[in-house]
N, C-alpha and C positions, 0 to 999 in steps of 0.2 A: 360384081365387086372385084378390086383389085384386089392385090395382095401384097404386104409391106415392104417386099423387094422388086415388086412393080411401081408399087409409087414413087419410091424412093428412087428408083431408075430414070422413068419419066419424068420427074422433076429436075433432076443432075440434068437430064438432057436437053430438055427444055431452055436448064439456064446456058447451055451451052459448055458444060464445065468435064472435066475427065475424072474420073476418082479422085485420082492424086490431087485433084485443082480442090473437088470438096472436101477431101481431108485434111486439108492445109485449112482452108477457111473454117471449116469447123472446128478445129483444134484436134484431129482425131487422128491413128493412125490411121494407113491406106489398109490394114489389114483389118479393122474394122467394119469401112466401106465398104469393101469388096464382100466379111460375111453378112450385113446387112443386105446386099444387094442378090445374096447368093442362099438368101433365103434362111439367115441363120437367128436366132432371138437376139433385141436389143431391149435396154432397159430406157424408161421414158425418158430420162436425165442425157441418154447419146441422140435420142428421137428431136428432144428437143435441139440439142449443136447443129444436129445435120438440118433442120427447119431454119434457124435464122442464119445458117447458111445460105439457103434455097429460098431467100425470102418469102416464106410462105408457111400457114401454119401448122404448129405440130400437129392438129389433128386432121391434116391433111393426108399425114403420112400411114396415118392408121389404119387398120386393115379389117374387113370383117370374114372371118374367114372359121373352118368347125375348128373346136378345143381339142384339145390335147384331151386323153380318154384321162380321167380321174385316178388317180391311184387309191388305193387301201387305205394308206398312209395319208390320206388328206381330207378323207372326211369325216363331217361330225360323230358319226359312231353312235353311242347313246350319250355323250359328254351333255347334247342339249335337248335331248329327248322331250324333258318335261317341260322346258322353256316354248320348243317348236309347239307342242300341244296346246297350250296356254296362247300361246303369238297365233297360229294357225288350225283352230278345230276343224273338224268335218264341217263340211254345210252339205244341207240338205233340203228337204221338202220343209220343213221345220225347223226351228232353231230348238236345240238340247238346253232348256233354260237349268240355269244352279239353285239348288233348294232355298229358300228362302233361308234359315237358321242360319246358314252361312253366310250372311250379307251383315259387311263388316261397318265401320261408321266412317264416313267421308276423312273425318280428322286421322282416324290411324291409321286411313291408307295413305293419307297426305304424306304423314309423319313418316311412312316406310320409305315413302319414294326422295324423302328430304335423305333419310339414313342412308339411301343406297345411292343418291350421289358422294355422299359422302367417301363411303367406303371407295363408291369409284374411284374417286379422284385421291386417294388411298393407296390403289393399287392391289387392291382386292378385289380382282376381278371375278374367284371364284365363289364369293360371298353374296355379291350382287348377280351371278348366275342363278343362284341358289335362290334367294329372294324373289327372282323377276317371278317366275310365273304364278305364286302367290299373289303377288301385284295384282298382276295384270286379269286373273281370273275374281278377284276382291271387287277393282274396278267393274269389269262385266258384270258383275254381280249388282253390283250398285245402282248402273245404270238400269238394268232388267227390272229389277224392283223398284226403280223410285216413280212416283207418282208425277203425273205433268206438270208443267210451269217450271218455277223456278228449283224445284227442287230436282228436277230432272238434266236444268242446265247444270246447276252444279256438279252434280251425279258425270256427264258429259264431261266439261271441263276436266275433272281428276283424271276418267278413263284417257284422255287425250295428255297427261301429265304424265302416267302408267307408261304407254304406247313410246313418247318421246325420250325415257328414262332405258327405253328398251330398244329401240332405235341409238342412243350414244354407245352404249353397252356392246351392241353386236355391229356397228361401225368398226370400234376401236379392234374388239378380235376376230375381226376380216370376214364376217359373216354376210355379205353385201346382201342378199340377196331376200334374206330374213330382216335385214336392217331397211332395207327400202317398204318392203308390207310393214313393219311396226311404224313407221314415218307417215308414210301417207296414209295409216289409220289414225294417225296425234296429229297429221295436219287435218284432215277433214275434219275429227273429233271437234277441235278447236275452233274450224271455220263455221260447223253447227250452231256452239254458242256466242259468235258472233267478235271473238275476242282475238283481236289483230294481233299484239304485240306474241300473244302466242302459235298462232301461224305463223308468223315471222321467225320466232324462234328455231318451229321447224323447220322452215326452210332453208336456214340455216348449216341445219344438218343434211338437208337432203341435198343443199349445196356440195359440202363435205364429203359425203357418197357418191356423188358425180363425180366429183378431183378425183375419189379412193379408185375411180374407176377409170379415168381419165377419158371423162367425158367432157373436154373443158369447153366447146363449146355452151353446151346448155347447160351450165353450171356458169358461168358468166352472164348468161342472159337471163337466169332464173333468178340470181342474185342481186344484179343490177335493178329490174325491173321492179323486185320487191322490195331493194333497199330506194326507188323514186316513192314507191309507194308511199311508205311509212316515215320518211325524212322528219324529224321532226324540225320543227322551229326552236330556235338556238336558244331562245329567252325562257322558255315554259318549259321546257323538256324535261320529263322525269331521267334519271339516275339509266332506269331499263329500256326507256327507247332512245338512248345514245347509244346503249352498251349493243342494241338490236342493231340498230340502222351500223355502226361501226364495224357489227360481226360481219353483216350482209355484205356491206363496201370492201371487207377484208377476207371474203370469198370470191367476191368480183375480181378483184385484184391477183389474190392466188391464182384464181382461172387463165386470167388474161395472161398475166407473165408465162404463164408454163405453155399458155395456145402460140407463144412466142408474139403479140399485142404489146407491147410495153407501153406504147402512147397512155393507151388504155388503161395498163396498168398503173401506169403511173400515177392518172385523174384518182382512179380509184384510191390510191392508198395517201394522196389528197385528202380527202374525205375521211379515211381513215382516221387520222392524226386529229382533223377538225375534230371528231366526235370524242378520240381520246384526250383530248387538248379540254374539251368542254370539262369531260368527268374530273380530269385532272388528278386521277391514281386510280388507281387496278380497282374496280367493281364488280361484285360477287353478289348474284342471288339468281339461284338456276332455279327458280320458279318465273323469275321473269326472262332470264336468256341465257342463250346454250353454255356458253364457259367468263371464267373470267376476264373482263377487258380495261382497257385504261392503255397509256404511254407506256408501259411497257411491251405489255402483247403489239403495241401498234410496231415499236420498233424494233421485235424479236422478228416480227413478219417481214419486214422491209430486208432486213439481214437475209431473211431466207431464200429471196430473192436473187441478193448477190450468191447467195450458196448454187441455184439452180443454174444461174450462169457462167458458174465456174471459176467465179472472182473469189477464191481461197485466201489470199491476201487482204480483202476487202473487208472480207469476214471475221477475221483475227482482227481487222485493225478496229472493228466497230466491237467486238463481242463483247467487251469488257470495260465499256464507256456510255458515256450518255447514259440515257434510260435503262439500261441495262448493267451498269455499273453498282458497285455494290453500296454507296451512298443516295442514288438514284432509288433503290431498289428499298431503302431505309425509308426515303420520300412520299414515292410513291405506291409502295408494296407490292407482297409478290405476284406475281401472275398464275395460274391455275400449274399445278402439279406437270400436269400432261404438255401443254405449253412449254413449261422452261424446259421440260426434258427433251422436247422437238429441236428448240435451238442449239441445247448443247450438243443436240447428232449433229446440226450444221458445224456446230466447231471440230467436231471431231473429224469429220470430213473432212475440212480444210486443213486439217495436220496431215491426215493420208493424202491428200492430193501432193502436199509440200514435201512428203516422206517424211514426215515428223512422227515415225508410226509409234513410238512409246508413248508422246503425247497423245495420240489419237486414242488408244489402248487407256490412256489416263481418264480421258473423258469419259468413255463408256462403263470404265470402274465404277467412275463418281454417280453416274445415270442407276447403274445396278445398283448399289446400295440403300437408293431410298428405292426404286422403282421397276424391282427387276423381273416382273411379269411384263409392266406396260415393255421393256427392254425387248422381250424377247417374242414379240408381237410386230416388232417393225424391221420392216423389210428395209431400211434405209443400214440399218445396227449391219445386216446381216451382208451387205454391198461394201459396208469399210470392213468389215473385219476378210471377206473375201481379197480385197483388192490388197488387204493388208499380206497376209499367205501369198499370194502369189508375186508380190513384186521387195517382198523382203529377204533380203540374201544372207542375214544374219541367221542363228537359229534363234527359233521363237525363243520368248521368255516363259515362265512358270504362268503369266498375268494373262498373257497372248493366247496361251493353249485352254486353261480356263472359260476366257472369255468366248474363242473359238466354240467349244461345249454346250456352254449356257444358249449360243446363239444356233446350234446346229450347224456350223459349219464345220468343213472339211477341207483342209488347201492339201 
């Protein structure tokens, strides 16, 4: 296998171009290029400028190569101790079944995992920590004990609704790795009893995990594929397989734009719009699919688009119009918690890219106040408030150093 300052070499040279030739077409400085080329980390957002540079895709440039050793300071510690046990027991010669007494009733495990989307989407993330592995061990429980037929589908069904609530959970706080075993146990769960629209949902997310990981290849093809599956017909379609088929085409879409595909991309968020244009305002119910969707999410995504290619301008001049606009937003209502706060880091980016850094700094206020855990879980927060310290020649303000804090950064 290569390595990211091989490829990226090999390809400059292939196109026949010198540093300075791809730093100018990328938008990038030459001192960039050169620690790119010299072996130095770059983030997916410069991987991709130097790709449609180099007409070829971003994940061309990516490298498999050993990790960096773990620090102290990065792992889970006991913070999910009881969650990993519950997500991941022993196996062995035997399965360790749970006492019967303890086998709870289908409805009030439903009822928990309805509460702890809630709280997710809340911003409670340590609440829904706290919950999962009661879930998920309730579930197991259920299925262990219920008797065959139809009582055992259902029993199946919830544990695959458990699994999928535990999988969004440990997506969002970067736990990839525990988030992909809880997915592909709520996709198989689902595929057992025979129920599409909730496969689909997972996949969804496993979509999701691929981008987190930037696996954009097969995170395109996974999503495409599933979203030809399940298309539904435009006349009969229930509310949740628009909202499905829409999710899936607007994980194709993310995939494609960021593999540097835009053709591609583009069909995709086609499709997009078709399914949120059907619904005709923001629809909600995470028993049938993963987040809220409608015309608005359609055209937060499209936005974010213009944010990954650097069109700063683009982004300001859509963020606060259309679908997105606050009488739009009266129409069609709002889009999921986690969503709108994804857009507003788009806007906030597009102030630091302009140097509009107190506006940039404005947005991220606004995000912390309702949502300042999900805030300080993304690594997009933690890329403006850096870029912000190092190219501000002012002194910080009171708002700036704060936010700095909250995000663990340091300039």
């Amino acid at each position: 296998m290569s390595s990211l300052q091989e490829n990226v070499r090999n390809h400059r040279r292939r196109a026949g171009m010198s540093q300075e030739q791809l730093a100018e077409a990328a938008s990038l400085s030459v001192a960039t290029v050169r620690k790119v080329e010299q072996g130095g980390s770059a983030r997916v957002e410069t991987l991709h400028m130097l790709a449609r540079a180099l007409g070829t895709t971003t994940s061309s440039l990516f490298a498999t190569e050993a990790p960096d050793p773990v620090r102290a300071s990065e792992g889970d510690g006991v913070k999910l101790t009881e969650l990993r046990r519950a997500l991941m027991p022993p196996v062995g010669l035997s399965e360790t079944l749970v006492e019967p007494e303890r086998v709870s009733d289908l409805s009030d495990i439903l009822r928990d995992i309805d509460e702890s989307h809630s709280l997710y989407h809340a911003d409670r993330y340590d609440s829904v920590a706290k919950r999962l592995p009661g879930i998920l061990r309730a579930a197991e429980a259920a299925v262990a004990f219920s008797e065959e037929g139809e009582a055992r589908q259902r029993a199946v069904m919830v544990r695959a609704a458990a699994f999928l609530l535990a999988g969004k959970y440990l997506i969002q706080v970067r736990r990839n790795d525990m988030a992909y075993h809880a997915l592909s146990q709520g996709i198989r769960a689902a595929r057992e009893t025979g129920q599409t629209l909730a496969v689909a949902t997972g996949v969804v997310g496993m979509s999701w995990l691929l981008l987190r990981q930037n696996r954009f290849d097969e995170a395109e093809r996974l999503a495409s594929a599933t979203a030809s599956e399940v298309e539904p017909r435009m006349s009969g379609a229930t509310p949740g397989q628009l909202a499905v088929w829409g999710e899936l085409c607007q994980r194709a879409a993310s995939a494609a734009m960021r593999n540097n595909r835009p053709d591609v991309g583009r069909e995709a968020r086609r499709m997009v719009a078709t399914a949120a244009s059907a619904l005709g305002g923001e629809h909600t119910n995470f028993r049938e699919h993963w987040t809220t969707f409608g015309p608005v999410t359609a055209e937060m995504k499209a936005i974010e688009d213009l944010s990954l290619i650097g069109d700063a301008r683009g982004v300001l001049r859509r963020a606060d119009e259309g679908p997105v606009g606050r009488k739009a937003l009266k129409k069609f209502g709002r889009p999921s918690a986690n969503n709108w706060d994804r857009h507003r880091l788009d806007v906030a980016r597009a102030h630091a890219m302009l140097g509009s850094h107190q506006d940039a700094v404005g947005e991220l206020i606004a995000i912390h106040r309702t949502s300042p855990e999900w805030l300080r879980h993304q690594t997009m927060a933690g890329h403006i408030m850096n870029d912000i310290l190092a190219r501000r020649k002012r002194t910080l303000t009171q708002d700036m150093r704060e936010m700095a804090t909250h995000l663990g950064v340091s300039g």
